[in-house]
N, C-alpha and C positions, 0 to 999 in steps of 0.2 A: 590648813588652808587659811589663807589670810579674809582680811573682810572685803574692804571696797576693790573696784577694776581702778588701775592707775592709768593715769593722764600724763605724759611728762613730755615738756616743751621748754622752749626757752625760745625768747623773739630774737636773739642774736641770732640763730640759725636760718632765719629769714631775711638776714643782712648777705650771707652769704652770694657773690657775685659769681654768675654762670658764664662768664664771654661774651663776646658779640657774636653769638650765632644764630641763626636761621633756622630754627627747628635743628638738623644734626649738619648744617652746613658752615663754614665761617661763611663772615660774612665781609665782602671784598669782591672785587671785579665784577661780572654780572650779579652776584649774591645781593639782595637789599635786605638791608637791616628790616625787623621782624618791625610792627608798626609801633608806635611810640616807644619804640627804642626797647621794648622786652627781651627776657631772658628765653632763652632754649628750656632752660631746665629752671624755671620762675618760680619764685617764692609764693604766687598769688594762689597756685591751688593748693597749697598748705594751711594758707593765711586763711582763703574763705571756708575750709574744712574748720577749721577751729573757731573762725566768727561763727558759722552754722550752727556747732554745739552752745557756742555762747547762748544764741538767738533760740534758739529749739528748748533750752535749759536742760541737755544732756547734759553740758560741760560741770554743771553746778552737782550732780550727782556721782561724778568721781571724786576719785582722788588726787588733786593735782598736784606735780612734782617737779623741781629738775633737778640737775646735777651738775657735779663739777665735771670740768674737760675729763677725756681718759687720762690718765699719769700717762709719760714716757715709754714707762718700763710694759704698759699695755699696748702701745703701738709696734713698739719691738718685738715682741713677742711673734707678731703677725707678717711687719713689714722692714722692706733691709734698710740697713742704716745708712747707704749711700739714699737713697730714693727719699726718706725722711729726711734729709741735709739738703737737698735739692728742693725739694716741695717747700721745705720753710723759707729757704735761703729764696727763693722766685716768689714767694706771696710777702718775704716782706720789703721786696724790692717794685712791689705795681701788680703782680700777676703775670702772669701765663699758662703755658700749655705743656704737660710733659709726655703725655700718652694719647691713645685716641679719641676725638671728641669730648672731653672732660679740661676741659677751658677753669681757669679758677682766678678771681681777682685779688685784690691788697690784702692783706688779714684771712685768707681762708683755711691756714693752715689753723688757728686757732680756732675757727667756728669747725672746722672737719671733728678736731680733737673734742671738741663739745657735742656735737652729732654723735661721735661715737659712746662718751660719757652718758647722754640720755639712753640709749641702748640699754650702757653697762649697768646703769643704776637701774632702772627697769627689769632687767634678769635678776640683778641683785635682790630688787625688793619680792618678787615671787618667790624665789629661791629661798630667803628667809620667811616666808611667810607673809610678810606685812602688808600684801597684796593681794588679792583671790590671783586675779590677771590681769595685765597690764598692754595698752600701748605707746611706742615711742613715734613721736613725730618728727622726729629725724630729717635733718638738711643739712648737707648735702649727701643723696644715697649711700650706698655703699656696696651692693651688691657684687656689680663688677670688677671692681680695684681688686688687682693684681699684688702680689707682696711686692715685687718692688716696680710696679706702673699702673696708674692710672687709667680707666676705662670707663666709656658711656654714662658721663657726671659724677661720677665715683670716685672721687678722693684719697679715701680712705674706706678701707672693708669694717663697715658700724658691726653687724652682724657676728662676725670672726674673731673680731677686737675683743666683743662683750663675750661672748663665749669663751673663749678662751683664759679671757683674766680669771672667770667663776672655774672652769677646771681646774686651772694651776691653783687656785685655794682650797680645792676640795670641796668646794660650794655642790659640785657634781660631778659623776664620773661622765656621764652619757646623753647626749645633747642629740635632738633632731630636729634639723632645719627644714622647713618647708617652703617654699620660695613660690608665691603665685602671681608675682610679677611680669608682664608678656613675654618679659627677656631674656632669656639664659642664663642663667646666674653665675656668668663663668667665674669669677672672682672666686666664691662662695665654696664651687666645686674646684678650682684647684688647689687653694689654701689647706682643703681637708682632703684631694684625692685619694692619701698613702694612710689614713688614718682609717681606724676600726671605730674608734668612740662617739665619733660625731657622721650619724647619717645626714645625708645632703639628698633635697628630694626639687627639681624646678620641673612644676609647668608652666610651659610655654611655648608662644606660637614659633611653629617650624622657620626655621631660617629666617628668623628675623634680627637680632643683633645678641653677640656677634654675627656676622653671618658666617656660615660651617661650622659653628659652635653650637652644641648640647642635643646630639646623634644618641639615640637609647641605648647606642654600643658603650659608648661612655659610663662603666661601672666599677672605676676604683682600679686599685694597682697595691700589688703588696698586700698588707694587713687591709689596705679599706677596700677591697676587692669586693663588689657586692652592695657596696653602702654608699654607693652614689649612683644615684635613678634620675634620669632625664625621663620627662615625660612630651616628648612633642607634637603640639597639634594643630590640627589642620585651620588656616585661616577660614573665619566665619564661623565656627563648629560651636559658638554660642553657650548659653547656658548649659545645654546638656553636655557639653564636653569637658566640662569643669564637673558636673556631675558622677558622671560616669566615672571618668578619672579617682577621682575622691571614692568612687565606692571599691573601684576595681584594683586600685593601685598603693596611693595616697595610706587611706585607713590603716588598710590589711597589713601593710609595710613596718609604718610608725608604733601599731600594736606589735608585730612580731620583736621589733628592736627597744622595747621598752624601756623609754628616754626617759632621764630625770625631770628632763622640762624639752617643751616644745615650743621652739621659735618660728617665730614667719616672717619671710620677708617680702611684704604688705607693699605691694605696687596696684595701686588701681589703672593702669594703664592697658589691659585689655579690656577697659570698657567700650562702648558702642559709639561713644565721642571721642575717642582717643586718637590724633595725629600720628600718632607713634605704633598702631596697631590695625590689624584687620579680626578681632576676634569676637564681636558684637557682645561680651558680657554685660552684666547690669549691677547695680548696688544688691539686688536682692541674690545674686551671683556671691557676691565676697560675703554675704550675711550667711549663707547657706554653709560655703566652706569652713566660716568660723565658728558657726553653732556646730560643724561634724569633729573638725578639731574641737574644739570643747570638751565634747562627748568623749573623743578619745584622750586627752587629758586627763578626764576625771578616771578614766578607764585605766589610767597606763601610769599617771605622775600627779596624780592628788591635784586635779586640775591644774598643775602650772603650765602659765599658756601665755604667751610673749609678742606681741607682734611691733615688727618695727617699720616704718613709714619706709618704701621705697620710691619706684615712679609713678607717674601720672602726672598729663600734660594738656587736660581740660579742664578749664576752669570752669565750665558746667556740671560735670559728672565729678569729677573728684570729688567735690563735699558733700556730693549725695552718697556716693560710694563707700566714701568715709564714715560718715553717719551710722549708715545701715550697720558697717563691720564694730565701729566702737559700743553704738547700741545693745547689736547683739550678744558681744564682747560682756558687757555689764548688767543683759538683762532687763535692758530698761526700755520700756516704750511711751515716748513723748506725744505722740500722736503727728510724727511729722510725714508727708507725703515725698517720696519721690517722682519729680514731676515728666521725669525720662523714662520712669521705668514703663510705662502701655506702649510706649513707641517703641520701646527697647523687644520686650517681649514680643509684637505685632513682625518684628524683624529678623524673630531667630529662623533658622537650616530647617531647611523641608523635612521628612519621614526618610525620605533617598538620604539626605548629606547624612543626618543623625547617625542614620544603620552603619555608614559607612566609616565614622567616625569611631563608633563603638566597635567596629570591626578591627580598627588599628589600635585600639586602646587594648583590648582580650588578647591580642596578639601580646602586646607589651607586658602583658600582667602574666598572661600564660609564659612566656620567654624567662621572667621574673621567677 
């Protein structure tokens, strides 16, 4: 096990241009651009996560890192080579749009291919050691992208990318994705639906986007029959539903499949400020999940334990939520407050929603 938790960033990834949209709308005809002309999918709740560790002096107690873009030969691996000839060819003609909701401007095919490089070197540095655990702060997402299309800010699959380059070296045989993003991770889970090696595990909130995408029926096909776990739940179902989840589902799964290393893909967007969600979580929510991951790392893969930045679309919670998860991640307590979190808690699911919640999760774990 290596020494410090890794930090790996690069501020070109916060150049990356998201479109003119409106939260998930273009923006055109009745649509009004967002106010002072911001992003859907904004660099600003990445940037104040990282000023916050600056200011707190977390940031000064890791290991800070980046990396070069992924090679070529790592993007192919994942995505077809018509959809990579297309995406280069439109970003370095102005920008556009090839898929749905995932708008990209001038140059974003090279900050993608650098998003997904932070990933890769982050698996890499665990995987060798040089790292206890690591985060990547990744921009633009990745979760969703499709092998050959684009979905919900997603570019490129960071996740899939980095995974996969460290298999085809023998870095590892067996990789588990955990995905606690509000969103579906459909990307994530088609790219490995036919595969046995790589378990794929998303919670998140029930038909939220895609919408009709990531039904508990949804478990693999062929060899990966079995090794891809939706978990979805019910809007508002709060900290304890992350909870429960993790205890009933999440753990017991990730132990039974004892992965070489365990990835996450770190969306703080089911928080309780989130535009993009109805699930009331809190920073002390993503702290929680990452100290039981933790626990099962050290349990299952010599602590390797990976998380790579996905959504999140307030710019009040994100670098609290952030904080908590990297803190926890490294161990370290600054003595910084979360100023959302009383309000957060004051707001979670009565004793009724909670039971009822738990009720559909033991369904899933028992079916399991």
């Amino acid at each position: 096990m290596g020494g410090q938790t890794g930090f790996w960033y690069d501020e070109k990834c916060f150049w990356h241009s998201g479109g003119n949209y409106a939260l998930v709308l273009p923006v055109g005809g009745y649509v009004q651009p967002q106010a002072a002309g911001g992003l859907a999918e904004s660099p600003e709740t990445k940037r104040r996560l990282k000023n916050l560790m600056e200011v707190s002096g977390l940031l000064s107690q890791l290991d800070i890192r980046s990396a070069p873009p992924a090679k070529d030969e790592d993007l192919h691996r994942i995505h077809t080579n018509d959809y990579l000839a297309e995406f280069k060819r439109l970003s370095d003609s102005g920008g556009g749009e090839l898929g749905e909701h995932a708008p990209f401007g001038q140059g974003s095919y090279e900050i993608a291919a650098l998003s997904a490089g932070l990933a890769k070197g982050a698996v890499g540095a665990v995987l060798a050691g040089e790292q206890r655990n690591a985060y990547a702060l990744s921009r633009p997402p990745g979760h969703h992208c499709l092998a050959s299309k684009p979905m919900g800010f997603c570019v490129l699959a960071n996740i899939a990318i980095a995974v996969e380059a460290h298999l085809a070296a023998g870095a590892a045989n067996k990789v588990a994705i955990v995905d606690w993003d509000v969103h579906h991770g459909n990307g994530t889970e088609a790219i490995f639906y036919e595969r046995g090696d790589v378990l794929t595990i998303s919670m998140h909130q029930d038909n939220n986007f895609p919408p009709a995408s990531g039904g508990f029926e949804a478990r693999g096909q062929g060899a990966g029959e079995g090794f891809n776990i939706n978990i979805p739940l019910q809007p508002g179902g709060g900290h304890d539903a992350y909870s429960y989840a993790m205890e009933r589902i999440v753990v017991p799964q990730v132990c039974a499949f004892a992965p070489d290393i365990i990835v996450v893909a770190s969306g703080f967007d089911a928080s309780g400020f989130d535009p993009l969600s109805r699930m009331l979580a809190s920073s002390e929510t993503f702290a929680m999940m990452t100290r039981e991951l933790m626990a099962v790392a050290d349990e299952t893969c010599d602590g390797r334990l990976v998380l790579v930045h996905e959504g999140g679309y307030s710019e009040a919670a994100v670098p609290f939520c952030g904080h908590a998860t990297i803190a926890a991640l490294g161990g370290i307590d600054v003595g910084l407050k979360d100023p959302t979190l009383e309000r957060f808690q004051r707001q979670q699911p009565n004793e009724r929603m909670r039971a009822l919640q738990r009720t559909i999760i033991d369904e899933m774990a028992e079916a399991i």
